[in-house]
PDB file of N, CA, C and O in Angstrom, chain B, residues numbered from 101:
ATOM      1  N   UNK B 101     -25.857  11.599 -15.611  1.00  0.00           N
ATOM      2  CA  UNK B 101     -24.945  11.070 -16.607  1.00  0.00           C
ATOM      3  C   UNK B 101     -23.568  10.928 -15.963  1.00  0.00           C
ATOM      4  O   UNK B 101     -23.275  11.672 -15.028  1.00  0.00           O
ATOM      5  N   UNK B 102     -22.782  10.093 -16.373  1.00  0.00           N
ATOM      6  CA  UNK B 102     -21.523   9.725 -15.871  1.00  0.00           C
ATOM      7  C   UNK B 102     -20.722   9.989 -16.483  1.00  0.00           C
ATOM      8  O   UNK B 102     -20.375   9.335 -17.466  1.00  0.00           O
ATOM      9  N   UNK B 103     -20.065  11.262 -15.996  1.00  0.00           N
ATOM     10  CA  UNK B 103     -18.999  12.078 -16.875  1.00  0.00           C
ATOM     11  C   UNK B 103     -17.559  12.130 -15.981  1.00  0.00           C
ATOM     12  O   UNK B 103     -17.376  12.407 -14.795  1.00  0.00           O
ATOM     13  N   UNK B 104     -16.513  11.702 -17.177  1.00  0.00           N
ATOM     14  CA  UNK B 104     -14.994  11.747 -16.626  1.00  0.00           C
ATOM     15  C   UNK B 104     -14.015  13.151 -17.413  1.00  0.00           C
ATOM     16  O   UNK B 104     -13.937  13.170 -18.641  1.00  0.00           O
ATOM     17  N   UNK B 105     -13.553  13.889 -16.851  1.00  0.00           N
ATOM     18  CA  UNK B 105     -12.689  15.055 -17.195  1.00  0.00           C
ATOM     19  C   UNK B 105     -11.391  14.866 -16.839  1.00  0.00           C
ATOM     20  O   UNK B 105     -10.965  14.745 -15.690  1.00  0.00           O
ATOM     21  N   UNK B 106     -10.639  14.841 -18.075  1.00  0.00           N
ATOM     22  CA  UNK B 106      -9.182  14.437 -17.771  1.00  0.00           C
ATOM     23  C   UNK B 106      -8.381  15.623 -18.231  1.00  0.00           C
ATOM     24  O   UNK B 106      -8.008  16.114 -19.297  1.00  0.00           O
ATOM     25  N   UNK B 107      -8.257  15.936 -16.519  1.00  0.00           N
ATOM     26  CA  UNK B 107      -6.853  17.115 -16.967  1.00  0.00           C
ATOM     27  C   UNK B 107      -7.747  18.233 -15.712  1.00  0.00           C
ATOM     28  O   UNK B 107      -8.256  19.321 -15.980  1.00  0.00           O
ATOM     29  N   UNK B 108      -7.728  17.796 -14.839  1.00  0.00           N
ATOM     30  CA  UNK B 108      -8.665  18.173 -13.631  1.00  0.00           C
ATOM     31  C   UNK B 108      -7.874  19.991 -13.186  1.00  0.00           C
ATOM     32  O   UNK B 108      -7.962  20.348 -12.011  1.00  0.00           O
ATOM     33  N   UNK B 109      -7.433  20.595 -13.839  1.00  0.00           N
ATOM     34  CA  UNK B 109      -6.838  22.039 -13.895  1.00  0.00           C
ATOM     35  C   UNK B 109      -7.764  22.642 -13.302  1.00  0.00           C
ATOM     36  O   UNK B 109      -8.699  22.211 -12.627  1.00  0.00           O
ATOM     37  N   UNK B 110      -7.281  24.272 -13.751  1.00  0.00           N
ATOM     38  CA  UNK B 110      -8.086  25.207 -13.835  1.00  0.00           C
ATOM     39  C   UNK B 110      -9.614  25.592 -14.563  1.00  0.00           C
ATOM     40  O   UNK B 110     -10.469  26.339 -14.088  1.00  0.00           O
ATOM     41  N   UNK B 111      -9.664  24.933 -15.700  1.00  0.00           N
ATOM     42  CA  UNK B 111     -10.240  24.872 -16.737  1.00  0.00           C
ATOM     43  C   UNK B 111     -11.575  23.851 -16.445  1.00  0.00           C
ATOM     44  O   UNK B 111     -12.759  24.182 -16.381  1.00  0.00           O
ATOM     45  N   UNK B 112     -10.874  22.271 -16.266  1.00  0.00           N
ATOM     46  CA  UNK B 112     -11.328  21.216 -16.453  1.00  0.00           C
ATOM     47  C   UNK B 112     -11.934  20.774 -14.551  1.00  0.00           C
ATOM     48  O   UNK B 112     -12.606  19.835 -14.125  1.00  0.00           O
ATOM     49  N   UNK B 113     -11.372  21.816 -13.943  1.00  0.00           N
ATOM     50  CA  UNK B 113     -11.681  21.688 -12.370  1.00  0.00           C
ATOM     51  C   UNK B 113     -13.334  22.343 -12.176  1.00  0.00           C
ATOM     52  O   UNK B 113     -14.318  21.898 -11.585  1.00  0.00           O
ATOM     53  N   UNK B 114     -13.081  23.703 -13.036  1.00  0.00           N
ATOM     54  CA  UNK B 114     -14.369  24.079 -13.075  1.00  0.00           C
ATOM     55  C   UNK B 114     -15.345  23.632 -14.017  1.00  0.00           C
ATOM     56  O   UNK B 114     -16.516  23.993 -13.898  1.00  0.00           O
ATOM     57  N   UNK B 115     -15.033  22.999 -14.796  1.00  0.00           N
ATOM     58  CA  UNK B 115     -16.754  22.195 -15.498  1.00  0.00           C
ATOM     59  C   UNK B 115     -16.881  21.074 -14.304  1.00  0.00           C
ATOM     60  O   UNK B 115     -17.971  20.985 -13.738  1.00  0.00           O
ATOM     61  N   UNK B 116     -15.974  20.353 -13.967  1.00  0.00           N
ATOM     62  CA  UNK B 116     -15.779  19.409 -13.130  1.00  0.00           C
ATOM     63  C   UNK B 116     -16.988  19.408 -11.756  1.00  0.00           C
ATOM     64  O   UNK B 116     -17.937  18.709 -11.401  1.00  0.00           O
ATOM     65  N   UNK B 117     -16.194  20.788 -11.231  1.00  0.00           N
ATOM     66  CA  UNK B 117     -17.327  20.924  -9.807  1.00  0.00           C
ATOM     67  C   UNK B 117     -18.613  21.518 -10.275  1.00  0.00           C
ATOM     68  O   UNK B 117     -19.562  21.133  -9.591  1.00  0.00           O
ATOM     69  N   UNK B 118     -19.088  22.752 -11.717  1.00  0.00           N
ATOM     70  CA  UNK B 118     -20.247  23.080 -11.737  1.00  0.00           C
ATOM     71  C   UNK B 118     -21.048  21.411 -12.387  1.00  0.00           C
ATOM     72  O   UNK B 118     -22.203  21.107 -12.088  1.00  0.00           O
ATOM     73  N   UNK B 119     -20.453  20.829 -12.977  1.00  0.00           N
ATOM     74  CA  UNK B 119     -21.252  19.753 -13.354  1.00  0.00           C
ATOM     75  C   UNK B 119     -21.956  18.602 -12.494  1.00  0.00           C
ATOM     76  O   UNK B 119     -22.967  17.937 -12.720  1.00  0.00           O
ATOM     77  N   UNK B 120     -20.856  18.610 -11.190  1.00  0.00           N
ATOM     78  CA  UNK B 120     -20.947  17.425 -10.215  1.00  0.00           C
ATOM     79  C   UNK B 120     -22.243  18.350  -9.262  1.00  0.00           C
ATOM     80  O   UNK B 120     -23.253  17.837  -8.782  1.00  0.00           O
ATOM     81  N   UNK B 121     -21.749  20.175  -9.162  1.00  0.00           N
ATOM     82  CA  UNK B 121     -23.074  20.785  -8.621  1.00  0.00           C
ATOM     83  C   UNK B 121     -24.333  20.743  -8.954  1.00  0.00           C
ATOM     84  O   UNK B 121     -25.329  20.817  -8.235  1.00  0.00           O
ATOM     85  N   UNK B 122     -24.212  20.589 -10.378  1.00  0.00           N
ATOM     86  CA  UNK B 122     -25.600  20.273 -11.053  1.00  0.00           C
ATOM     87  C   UNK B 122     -26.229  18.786 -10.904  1.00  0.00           C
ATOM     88  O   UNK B 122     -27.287  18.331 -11.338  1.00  0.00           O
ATOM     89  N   UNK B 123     -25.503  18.370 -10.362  1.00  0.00           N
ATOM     90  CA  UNK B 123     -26.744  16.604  -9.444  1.00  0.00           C
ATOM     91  C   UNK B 123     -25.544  15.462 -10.753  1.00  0.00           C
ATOM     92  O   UNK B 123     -25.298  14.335 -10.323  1.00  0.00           O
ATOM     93  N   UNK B 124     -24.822  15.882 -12.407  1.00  0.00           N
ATOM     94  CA  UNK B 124     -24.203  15.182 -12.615  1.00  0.00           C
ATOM     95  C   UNK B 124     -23.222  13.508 -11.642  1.00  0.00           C
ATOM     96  O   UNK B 124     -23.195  13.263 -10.436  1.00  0.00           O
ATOM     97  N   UNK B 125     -22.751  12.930 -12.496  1.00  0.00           N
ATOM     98  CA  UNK B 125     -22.096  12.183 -11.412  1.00  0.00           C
ATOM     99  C   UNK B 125     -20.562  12.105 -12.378  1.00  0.00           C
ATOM    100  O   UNK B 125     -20.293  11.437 -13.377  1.00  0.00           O
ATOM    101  N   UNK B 126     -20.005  12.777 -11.840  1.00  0.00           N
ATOM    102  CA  UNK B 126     -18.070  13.333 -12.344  1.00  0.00           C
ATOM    103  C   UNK B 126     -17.306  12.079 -11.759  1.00  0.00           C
ATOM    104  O   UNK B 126     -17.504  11.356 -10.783  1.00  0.00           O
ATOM    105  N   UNK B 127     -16.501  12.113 -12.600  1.00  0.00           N
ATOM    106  CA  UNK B 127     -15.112  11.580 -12.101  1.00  0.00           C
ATOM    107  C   UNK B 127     -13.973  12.301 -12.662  1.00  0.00           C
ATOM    108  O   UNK B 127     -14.048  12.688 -13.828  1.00  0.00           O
ATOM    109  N   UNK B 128     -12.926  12.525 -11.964  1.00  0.00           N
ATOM    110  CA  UNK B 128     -11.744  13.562 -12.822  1.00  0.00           C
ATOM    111  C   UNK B 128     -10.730  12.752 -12.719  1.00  0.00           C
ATOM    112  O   UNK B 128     -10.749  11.873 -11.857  1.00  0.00           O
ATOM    113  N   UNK B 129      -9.230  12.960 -13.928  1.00  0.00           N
ATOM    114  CA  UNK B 129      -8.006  12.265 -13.728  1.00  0.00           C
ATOM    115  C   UNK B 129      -7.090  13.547 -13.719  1.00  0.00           C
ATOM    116  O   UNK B 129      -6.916  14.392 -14.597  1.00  0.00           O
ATOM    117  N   UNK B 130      -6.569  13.432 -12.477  1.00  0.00           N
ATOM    118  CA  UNK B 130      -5.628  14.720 -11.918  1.00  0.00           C
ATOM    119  C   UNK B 130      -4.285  13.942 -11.876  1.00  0.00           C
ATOM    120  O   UNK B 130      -4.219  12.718 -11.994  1.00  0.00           O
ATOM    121  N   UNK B 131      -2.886  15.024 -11.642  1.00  0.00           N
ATOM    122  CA  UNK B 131      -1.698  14.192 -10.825  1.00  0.00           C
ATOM    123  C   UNK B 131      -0.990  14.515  -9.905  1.00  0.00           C
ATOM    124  O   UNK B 131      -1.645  15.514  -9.611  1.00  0.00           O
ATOM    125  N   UNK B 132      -0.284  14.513  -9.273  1.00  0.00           N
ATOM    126  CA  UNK B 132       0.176  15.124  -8.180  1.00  0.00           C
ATOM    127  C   UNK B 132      -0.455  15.341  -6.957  1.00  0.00           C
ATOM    128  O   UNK B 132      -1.319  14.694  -6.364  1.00  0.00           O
ATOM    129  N   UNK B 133       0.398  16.827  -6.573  1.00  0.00           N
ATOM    130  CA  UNK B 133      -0.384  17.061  -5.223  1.00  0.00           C
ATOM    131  C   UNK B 133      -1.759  17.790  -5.478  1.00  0.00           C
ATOM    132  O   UNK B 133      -2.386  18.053  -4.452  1.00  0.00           O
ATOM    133  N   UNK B 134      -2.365  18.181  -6.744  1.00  0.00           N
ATOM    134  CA  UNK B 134      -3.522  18.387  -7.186  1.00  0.00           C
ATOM    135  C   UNK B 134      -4.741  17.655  -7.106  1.00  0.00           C
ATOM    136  O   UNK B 134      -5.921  17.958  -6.932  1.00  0.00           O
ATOM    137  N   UNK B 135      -3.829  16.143  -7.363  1.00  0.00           N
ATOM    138  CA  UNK B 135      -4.452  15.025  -7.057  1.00  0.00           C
ATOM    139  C   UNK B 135      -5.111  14.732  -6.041  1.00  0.00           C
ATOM    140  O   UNK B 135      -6.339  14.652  -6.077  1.00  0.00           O
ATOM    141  N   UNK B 136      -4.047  14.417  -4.417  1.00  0.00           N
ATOM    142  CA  UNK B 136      -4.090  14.824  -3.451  1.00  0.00           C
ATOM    143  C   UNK B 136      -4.919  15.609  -2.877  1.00  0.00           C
ATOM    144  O   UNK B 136      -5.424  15.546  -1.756  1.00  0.00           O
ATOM    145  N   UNK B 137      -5.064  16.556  -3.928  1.00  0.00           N
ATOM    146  CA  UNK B 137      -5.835  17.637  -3.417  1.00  0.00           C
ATOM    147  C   UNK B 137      -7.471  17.399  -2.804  1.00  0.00           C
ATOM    148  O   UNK B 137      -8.037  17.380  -1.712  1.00  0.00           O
ATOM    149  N   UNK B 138      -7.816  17.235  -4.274  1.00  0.00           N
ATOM    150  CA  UNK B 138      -9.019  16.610  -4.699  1.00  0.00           C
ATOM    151  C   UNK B 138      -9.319  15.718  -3.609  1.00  0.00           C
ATOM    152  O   UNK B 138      -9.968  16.082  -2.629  1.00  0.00           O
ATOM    153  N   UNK B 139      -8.805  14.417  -3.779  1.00  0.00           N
ATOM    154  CA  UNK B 139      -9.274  13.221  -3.173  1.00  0.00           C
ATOM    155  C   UNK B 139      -9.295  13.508  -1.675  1.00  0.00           C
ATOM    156  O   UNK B 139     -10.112  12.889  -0.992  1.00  0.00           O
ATOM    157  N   UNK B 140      -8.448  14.418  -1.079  1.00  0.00           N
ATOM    158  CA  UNK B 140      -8.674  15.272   0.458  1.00  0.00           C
ATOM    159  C   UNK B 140      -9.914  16.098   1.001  1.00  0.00           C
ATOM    160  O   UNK B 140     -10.516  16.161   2.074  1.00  0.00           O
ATOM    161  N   UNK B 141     -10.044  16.885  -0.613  1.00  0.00           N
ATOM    162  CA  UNK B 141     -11.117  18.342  -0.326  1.00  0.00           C
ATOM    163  C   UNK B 141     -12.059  18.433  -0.592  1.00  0.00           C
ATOM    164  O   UNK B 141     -13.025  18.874   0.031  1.00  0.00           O
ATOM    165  N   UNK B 142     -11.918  17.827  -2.080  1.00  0.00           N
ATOM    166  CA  UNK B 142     -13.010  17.606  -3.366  1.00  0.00           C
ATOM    167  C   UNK B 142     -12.531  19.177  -4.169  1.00  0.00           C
ATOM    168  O   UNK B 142     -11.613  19.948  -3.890  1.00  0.00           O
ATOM    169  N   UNK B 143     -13.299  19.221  -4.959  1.00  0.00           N
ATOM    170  CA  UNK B 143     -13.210  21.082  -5.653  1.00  0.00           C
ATOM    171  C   UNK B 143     -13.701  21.954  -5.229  1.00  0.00           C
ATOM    172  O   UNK B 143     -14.854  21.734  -4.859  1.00  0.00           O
ATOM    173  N   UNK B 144     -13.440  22.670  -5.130  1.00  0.00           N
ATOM    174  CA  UNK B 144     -13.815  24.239  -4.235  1.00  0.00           C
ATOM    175  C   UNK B 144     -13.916  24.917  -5.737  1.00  0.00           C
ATOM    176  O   UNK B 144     -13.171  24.982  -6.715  1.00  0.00           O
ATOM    177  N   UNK B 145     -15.125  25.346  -5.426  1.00  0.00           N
ATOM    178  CA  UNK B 145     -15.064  27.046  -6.767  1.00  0.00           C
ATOM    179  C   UNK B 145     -15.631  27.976  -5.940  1.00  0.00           C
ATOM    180  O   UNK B 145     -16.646  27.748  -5.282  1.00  0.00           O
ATOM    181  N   UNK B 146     -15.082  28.928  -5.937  1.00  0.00           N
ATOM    182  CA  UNK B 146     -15.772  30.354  -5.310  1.00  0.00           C
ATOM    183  C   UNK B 146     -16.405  30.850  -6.445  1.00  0.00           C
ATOM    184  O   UNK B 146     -15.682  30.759  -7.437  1.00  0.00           O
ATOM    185  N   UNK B 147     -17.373  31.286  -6.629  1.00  0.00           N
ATOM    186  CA  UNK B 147     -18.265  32.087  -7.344  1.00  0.00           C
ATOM    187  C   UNK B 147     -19.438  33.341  -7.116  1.00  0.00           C
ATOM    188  O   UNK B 147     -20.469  33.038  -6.517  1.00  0.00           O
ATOM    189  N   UNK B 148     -19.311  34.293  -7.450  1.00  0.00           N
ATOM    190  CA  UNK B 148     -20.512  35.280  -6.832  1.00  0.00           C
ATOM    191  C   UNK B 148     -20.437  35.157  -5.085  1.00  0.00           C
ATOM    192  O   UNK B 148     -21.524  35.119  -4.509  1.00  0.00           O
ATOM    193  N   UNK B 149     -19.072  35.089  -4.180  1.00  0.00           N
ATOM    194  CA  UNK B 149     -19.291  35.088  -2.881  1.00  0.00           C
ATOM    195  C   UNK B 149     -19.986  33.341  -3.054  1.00  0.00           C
ATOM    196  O   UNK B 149     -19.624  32.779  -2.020  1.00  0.00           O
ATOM    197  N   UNK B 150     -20.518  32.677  -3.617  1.00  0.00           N
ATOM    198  CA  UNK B 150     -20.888  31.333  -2.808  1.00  0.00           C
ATOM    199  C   UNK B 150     -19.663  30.364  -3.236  1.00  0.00           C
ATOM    200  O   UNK B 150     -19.081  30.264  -4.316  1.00  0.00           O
ATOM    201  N   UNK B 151     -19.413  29.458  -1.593  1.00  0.00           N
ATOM    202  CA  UNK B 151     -18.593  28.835  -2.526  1.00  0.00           C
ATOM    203  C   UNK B 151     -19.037  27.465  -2.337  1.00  0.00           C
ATOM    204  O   UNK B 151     -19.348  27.069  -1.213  1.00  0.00           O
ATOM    205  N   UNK B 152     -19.101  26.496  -3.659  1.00  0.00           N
ATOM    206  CA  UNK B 152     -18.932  25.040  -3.951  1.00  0.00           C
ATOM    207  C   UNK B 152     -17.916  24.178  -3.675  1.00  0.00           C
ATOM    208  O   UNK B 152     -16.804  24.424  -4.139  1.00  0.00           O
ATOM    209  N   UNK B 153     -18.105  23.150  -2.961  1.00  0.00           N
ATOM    210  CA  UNK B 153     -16.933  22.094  -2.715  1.00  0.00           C
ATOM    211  C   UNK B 153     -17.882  21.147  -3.404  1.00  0.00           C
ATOM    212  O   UNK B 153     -19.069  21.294  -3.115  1.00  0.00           O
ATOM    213  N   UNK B 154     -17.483  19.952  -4.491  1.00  0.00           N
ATOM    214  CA  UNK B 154     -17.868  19.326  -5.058  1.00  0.00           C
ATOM    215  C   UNK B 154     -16.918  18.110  -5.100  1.00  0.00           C
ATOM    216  O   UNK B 154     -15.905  18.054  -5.796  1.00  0.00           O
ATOM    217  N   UNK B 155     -17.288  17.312  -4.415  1.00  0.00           N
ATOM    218  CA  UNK B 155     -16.841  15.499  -4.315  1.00  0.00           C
ATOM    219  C   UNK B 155     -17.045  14.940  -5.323  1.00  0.00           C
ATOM    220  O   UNK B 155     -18.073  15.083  -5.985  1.00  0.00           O
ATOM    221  N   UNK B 156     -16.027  14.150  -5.635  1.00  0.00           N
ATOM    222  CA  UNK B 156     -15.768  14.060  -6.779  1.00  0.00           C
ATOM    223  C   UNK B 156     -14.932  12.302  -6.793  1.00  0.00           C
ATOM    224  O   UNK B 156     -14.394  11.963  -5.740  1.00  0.00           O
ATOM    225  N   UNK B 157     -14.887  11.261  -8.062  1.00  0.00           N
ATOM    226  CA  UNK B 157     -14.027  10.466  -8.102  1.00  0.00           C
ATOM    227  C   UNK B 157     -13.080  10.988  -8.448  1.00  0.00           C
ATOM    228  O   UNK B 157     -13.108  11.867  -9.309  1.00  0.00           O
ATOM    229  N   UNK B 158     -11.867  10.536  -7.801  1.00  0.00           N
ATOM    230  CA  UNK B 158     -10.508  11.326  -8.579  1.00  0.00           C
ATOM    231  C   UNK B 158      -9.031  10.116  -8.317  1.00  0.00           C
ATOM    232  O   UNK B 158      -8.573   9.628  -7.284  1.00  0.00           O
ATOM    233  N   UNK B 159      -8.628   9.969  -9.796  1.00  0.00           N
ATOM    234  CA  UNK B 159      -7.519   8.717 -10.146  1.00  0.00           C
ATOM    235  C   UNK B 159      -6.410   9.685 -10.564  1.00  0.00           C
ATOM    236  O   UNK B 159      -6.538  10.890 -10.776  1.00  0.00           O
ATOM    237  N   UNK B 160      -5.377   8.996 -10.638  1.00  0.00           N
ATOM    238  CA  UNK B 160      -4.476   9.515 -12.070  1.00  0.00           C
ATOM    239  C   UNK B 160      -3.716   8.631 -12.816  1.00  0.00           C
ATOM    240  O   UNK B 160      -2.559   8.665 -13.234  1.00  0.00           O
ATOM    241  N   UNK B 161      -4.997   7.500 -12.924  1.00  0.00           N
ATOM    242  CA  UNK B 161      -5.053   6.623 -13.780  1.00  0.00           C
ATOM    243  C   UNK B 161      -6.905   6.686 -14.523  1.00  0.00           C
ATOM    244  O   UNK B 161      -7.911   6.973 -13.875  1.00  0.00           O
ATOM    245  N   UNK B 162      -6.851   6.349 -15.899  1.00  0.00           N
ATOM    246  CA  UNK B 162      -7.796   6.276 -16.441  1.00  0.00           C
ATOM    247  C   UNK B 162      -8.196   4.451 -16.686  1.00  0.00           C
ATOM    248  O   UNK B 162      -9.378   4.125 -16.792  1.00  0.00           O
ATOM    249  N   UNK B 163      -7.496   3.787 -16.727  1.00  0.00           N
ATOM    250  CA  UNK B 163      -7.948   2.805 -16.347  1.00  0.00           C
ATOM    251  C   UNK B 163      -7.436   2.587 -14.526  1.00  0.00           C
ATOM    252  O   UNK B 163      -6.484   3.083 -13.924  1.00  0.00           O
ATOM    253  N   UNK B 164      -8.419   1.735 -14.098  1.00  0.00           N
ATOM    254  CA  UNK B 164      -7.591   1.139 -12.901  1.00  0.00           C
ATOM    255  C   UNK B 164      -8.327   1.955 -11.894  1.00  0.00           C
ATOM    256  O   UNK B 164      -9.230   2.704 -12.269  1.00  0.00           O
ATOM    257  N   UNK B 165      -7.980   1.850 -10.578  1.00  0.00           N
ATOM    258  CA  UNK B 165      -8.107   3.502  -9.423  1.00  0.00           C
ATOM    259  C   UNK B 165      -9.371   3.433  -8.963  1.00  0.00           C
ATOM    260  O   UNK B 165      -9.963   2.355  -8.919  1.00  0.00           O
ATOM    261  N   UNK B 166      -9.927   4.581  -8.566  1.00  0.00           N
ATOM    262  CA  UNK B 166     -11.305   4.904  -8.398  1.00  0.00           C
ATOM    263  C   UNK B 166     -11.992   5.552  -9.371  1.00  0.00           C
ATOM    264  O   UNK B 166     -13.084   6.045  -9.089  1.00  0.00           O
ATOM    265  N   UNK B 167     -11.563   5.635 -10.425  1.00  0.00           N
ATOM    266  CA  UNK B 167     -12.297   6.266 -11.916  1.00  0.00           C
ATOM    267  C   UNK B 167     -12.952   4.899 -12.559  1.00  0.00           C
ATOM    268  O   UNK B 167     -14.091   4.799 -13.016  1.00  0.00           O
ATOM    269  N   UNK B 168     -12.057   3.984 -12.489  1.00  0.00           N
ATOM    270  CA  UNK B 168     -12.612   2.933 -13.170  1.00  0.00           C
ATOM    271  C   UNK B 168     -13.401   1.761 -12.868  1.00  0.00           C
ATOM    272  O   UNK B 168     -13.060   0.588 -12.714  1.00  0.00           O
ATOM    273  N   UNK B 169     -14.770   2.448 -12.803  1.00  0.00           N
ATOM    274  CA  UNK B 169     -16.436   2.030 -12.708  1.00  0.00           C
ATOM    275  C   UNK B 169     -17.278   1.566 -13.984  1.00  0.00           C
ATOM    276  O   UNK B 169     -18.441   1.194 -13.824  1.00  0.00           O
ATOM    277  N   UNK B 170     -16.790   1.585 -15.038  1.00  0.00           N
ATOM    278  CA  UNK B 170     -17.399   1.254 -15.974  1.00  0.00           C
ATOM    279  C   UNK B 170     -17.175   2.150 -17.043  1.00  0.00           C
ATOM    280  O   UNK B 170     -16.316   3.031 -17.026  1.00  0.00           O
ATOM    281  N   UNK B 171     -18.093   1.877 -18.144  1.00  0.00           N
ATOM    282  CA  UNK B 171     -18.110   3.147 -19.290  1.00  0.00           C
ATOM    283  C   UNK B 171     -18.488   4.962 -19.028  1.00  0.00           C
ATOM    284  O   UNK B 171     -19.199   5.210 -18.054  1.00  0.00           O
ATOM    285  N   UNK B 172     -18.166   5.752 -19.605  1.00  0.00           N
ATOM    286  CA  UNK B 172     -18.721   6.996 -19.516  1.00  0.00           C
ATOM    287  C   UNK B 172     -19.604   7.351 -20.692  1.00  0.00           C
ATOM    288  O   UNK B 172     -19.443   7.035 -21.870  1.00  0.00           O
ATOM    289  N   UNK B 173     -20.240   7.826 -20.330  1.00  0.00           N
ATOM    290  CA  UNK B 173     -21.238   8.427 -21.998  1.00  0.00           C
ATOM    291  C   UNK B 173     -20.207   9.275 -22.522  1.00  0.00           C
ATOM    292  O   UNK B 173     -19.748   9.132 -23.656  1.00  0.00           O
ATOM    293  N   UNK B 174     -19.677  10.541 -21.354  1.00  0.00           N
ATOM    294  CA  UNK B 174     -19.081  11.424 -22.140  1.00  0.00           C
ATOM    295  C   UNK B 174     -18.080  11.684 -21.573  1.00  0.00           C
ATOM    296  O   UNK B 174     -18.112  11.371 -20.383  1.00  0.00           O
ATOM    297  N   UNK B 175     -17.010  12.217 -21.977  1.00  0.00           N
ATOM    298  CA  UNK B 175     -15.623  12.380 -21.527  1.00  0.00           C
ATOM    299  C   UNK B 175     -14.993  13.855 -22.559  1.00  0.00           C
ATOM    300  O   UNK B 175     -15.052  14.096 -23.765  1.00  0.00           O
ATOM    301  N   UNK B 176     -14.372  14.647 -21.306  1.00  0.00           N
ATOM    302  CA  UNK B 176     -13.737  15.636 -21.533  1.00  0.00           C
ATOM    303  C   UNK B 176     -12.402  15.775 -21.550  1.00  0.00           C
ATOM    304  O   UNK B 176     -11.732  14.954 -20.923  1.00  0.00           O
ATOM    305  N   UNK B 177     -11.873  16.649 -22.141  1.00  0.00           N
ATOM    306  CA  UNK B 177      -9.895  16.393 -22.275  1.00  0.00           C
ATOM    307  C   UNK B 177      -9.648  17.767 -22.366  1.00  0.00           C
ATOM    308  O   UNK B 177      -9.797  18.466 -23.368  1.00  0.00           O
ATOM    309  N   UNK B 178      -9.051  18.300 -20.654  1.00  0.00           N
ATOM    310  CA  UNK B 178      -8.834  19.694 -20.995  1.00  0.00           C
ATOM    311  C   UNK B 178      -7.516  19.517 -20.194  1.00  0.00           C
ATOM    312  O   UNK B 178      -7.443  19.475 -18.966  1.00  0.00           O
ATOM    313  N   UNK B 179      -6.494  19.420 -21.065  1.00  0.00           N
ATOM    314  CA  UNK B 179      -4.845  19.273 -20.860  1.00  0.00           C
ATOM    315  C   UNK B 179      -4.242  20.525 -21.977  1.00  0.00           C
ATOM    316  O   UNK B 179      -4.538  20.759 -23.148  1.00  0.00           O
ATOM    317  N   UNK B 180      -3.220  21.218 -20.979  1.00  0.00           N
ATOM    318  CA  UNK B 180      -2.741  21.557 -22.033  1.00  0.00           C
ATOM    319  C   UNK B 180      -1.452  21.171 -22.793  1.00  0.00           C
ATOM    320  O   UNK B 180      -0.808  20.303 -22.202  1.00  0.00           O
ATOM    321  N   UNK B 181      -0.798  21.692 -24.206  1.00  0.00           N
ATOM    322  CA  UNK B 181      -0.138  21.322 -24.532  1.00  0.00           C
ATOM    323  C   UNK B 181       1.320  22.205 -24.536  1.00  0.00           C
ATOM    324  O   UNK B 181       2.342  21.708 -25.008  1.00  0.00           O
TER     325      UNK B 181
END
């Protein structure tokens, strides 16, 4: 399934990489050097000693960029306020 998570944090970083670990196909909208980050590293989660780097599309634009491939079934919004 083709899932986009906007607000690529702490929060939204980790559904992000366990979802893209699970064979999903992610795209995230980050900004900054977070951004940067991503599109350099992909996501890293350490967990239980193993750790995940998970490649990922990453914009910080929701239209436009490398996010924008078409429709998503589902879309997440973990920003805070």
């Amino acid at each position: 399934m083709r899932i986009c998570v906007i607000g690529a944090g702490a929060i939204g970083g980790l559904l992000a990489a366990k979802l893209a670990h699970a064979g999903e196909d992610v795209s995230v909208i980050a900004r900054g050097a977070h951004l940067a980050g991503i599109v350099e590293n992909g996501l890293s989660l350490l967990e239980e000693g193993q750790e995940i780097v998970a490649r990922v599309a990453a914009s910080d634009r929701i239209a436009g960029g490398r996010v924008a491939r078409g429709n998503f079934p589902l879309g997440l919004s973990q920003i805070r306020t």
